[in-house]
C-alpha positions in Angstrom: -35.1 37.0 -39.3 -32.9 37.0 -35.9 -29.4 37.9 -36.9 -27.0 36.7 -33.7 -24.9 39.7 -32.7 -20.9 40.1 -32.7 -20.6 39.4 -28.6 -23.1 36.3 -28.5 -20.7 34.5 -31.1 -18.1 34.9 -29.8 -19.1 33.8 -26.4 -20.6 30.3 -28.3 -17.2 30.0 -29.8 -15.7 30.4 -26.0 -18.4 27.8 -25.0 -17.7 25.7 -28.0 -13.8 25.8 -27.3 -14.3 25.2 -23.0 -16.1 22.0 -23.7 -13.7 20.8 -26.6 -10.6 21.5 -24.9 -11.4 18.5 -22.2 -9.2 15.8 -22.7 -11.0 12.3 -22.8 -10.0 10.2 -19.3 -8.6 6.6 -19.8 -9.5 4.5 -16.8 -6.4 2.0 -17.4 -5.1 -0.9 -15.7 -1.8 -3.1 -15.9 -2.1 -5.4 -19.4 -1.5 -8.8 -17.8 -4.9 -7.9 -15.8 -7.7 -9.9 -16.8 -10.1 -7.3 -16.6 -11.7 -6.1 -20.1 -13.9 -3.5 -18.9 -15.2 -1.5 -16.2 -18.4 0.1 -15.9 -18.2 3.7 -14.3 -20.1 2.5 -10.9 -17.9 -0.1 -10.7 -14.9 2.3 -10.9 -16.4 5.0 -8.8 -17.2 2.3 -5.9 -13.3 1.8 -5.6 -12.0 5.1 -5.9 -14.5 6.7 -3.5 -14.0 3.7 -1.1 -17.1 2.1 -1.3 -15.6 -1.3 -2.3 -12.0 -2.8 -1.8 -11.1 -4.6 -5.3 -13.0 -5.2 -8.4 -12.9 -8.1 -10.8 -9.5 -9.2 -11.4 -7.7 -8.6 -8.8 -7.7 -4.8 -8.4 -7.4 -3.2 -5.5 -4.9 -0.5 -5.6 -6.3 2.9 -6.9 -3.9 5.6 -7.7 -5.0 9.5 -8.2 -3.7 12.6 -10.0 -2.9 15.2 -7.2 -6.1 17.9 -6.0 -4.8 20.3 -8.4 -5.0 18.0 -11.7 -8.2 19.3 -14.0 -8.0 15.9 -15.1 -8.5 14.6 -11.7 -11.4 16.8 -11.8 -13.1 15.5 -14.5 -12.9 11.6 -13.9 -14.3 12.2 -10.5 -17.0 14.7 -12.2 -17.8 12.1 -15.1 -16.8 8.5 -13.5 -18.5 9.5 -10.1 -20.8 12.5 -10.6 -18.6 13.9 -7.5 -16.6 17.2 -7.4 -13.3 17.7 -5.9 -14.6 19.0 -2.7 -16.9 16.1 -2.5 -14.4 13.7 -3.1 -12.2 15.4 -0.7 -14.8 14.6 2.0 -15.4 11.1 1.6 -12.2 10.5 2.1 -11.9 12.5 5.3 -14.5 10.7 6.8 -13.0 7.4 5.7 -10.0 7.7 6.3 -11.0 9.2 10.2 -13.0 6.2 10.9 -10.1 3.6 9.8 -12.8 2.0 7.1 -10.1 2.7 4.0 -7.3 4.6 2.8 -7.2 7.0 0.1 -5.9 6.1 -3.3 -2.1 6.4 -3.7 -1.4 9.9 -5.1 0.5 10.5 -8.1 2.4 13.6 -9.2 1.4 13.4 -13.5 -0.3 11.5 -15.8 3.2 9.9 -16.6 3.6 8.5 -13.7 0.4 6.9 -13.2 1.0 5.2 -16.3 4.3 4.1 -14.8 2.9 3.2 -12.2 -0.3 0.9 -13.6 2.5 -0.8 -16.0 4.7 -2.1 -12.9 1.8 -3.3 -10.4 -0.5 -6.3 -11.3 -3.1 -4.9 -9.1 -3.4 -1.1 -9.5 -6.0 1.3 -11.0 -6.0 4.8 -12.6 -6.6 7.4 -15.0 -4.8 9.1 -17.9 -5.7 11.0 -20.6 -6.8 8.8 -23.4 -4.2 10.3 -26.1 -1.4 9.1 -23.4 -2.2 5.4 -23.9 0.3 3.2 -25.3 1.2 -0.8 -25.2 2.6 -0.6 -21.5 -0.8 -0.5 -20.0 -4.6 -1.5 -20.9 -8.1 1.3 -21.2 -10.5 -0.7 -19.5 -13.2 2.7 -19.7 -13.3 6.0 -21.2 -15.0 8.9 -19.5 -16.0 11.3 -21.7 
């Protein structure tokens, strides 16, 4: 019988804690929106440019600043892209006129702010942050 030692426990419980500790990412939009659901392709196609609106009426993405781990893991989840990835596209796009980046956000709070005040915008919060003032149309897990 394999008995695990001391040091391989402890680094599962590490491992175990890393992937618990990520928060779950609400994709929300304003509640008057008639948009019920998103699929993650159709998400990912606005925030990385590759379409200008989705199905009711969106069209104005907002983002959490580089620096958000949060922002990290939508783009990782929603898109498959990392940051630097993400930070590419844009360069190119935004260089060749064809779009302009999502409207940057400092926090979570006011994204949320944000999405509850305009008809037509798009973003993400942690799914523990949701309340009545906007609507989860995906969760990224």
């Amino acid at each position: 019988m394999c008995t695990p030692s001391l040091p391989s426990l402890v680094l599962a419980g590490l491992l175990g804690l890393s992937c618990s500790a990520q928060a779950q990412v609400a994709v929300i939009v304003n509640p008057k929106s008639s948009t019920a659901t998103l699929s993650a392709e159709q998400v990912a196609a606005l925030f990385l440019g590759k379409t200008g609106s989705l199905p009711g009426g969106i069209a104005q993405p907002t983002d959490l600043p580089e620096s958000s781990p949060l922002r990290d893991q939508f783009y990782s989840k929603a898109a498959g892209k990392s940051s630097s990835q993400v930070k590419a596209i844009w360069a190119r796009l935004a260089f060749s006129g064809k779009a302009t980046p999502p409207k940057e956000l400092p926090s979570s709070a006011e994204v949320k702010k944000f999405i509850a005040a305009n008809a037509d915008a798009i973003g993400y919060i942690e799914k523990s942050a949701l309340d009545d003032s906007v609507k989860s149309v995906l969760v990224v897990e």
